[in-house]
N, C-alpha and C positions, 0 to 999 in steps of 0.2 A: 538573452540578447546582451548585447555591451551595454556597460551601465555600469553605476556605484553602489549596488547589493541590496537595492531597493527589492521589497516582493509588494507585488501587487496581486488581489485577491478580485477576482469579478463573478455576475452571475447572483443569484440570491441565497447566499449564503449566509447562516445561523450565526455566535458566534463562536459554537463548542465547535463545531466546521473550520471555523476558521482559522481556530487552536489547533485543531487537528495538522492541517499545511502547513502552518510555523513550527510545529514540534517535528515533522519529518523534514523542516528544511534544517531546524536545529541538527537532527540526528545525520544528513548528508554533512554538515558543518562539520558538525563533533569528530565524524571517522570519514572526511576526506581521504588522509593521507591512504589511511583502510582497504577504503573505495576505490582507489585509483583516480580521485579528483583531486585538480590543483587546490591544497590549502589556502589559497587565498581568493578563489573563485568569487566571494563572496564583497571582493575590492572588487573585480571586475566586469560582474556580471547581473544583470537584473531577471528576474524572477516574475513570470506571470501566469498565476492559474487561473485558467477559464472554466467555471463549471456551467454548460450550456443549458436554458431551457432557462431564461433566466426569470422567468413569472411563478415557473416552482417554488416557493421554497427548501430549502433542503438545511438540516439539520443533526450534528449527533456525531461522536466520533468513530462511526465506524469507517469509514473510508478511509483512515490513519494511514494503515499502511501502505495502500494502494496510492495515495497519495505521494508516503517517500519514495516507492519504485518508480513511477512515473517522475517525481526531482531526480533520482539516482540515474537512473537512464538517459535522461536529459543532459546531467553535468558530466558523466561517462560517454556521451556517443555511444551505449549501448542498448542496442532495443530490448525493450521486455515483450514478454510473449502475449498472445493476445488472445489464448487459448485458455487460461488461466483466470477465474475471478480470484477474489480474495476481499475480507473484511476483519476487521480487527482495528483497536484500537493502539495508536505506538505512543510511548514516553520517550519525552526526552533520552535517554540513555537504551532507547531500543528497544524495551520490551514490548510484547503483544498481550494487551488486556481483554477480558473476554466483550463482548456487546449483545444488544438485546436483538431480540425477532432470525432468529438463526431455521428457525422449523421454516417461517415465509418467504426468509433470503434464497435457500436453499430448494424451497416450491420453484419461486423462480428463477431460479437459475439450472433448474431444471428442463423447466418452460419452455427457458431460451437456446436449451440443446448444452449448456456449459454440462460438461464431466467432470471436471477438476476443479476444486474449492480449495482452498487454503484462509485455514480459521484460527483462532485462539485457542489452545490446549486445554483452558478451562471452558470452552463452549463445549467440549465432548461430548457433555454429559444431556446437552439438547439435542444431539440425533435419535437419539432413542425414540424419540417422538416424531422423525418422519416416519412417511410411511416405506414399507418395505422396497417396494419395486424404484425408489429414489434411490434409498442405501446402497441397491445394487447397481443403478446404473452412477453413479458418481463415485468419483476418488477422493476422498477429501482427507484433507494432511492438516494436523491440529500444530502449532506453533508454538511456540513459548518469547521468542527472540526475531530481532529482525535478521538477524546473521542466519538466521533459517530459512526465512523467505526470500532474499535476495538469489541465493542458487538456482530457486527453483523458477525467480521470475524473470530476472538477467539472463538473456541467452545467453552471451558469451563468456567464456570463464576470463576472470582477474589473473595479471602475470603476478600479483606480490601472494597469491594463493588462499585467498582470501575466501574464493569462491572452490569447494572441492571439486577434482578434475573427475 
């Protein structure tokens, strides 16, 4: 919304959660121009995540990325897909760090009918430990970088080519 680049954080959130939002709004900041977002967005515009369910508490950075896609989307006017989970932890400068509980994230998201994950490239090495008929029924694409998950969760492609065609 119109504003002076204030973010606001609601819902009961931890406060490695919280780091979590500010580092993928840092990383929308850092590669606006990148992105296809006005470089100065952050004069103009205020910032507010809602994470619902607010008696939960919720905690831990793995919503990172999922996190920037959702800022990115937002400052782009372009939708992400919603067909797509994802977890992973981001840094400031974009990369995707691995996180904990990948065997149970992945039970359920099962569960929930999700086919397609997008994880951290060092979480790999936790599939081995679902069980079979999971492995087969999902797609899951290991990451290293946010420049990898944005293709995949950004519907529409960037004109500066940012995103490959």
């Amino acid at each position: 919304m119109k504003g002076s680049g204030q973010l606001t954080l609601t819902g009961k959130l931890g406060d490695v959660m919280q780091e979590s939002a500010k580092a993928g709004l840092t990383y929308a900041r850092a590669n606006a121009k990148l992105l296809g977002i006005d470089p100065d967005f952050y004069q103009k515009v205020e910032v507010h995540i809602h994470v619902p369910e607010g008696a939960t508490p919720k905690d831990g950075p793995s919503a990172g990325i999922t996190m920037a896609c959702a800022l990115i989307s937002a400052l782009t006017g372009r939708p992400a897909r919603r067909d797509i989970a994802m977890t992973g932890e981001i840094t400031l400068r974009g990369r995707v760090l691995p996180v904990g509980g990948i065997k149970e994230k992945l039970i359920s998201a099962h569960r929930e009918g999700i086919t397609h994950v997008i994880m951290p490239k060092e979480n790999e090495k936790d599939v081995v430990k679902l069980p079979p008929e999971i492995k087969r029924a999902m797609t899951l694409t290991f990451v290293r970088d946010m420049s990898e998950v944005i293709p995949l969760v950004i519907e529409r492609v960037f004109s500066n080519g940012f995103v490959n065609t």
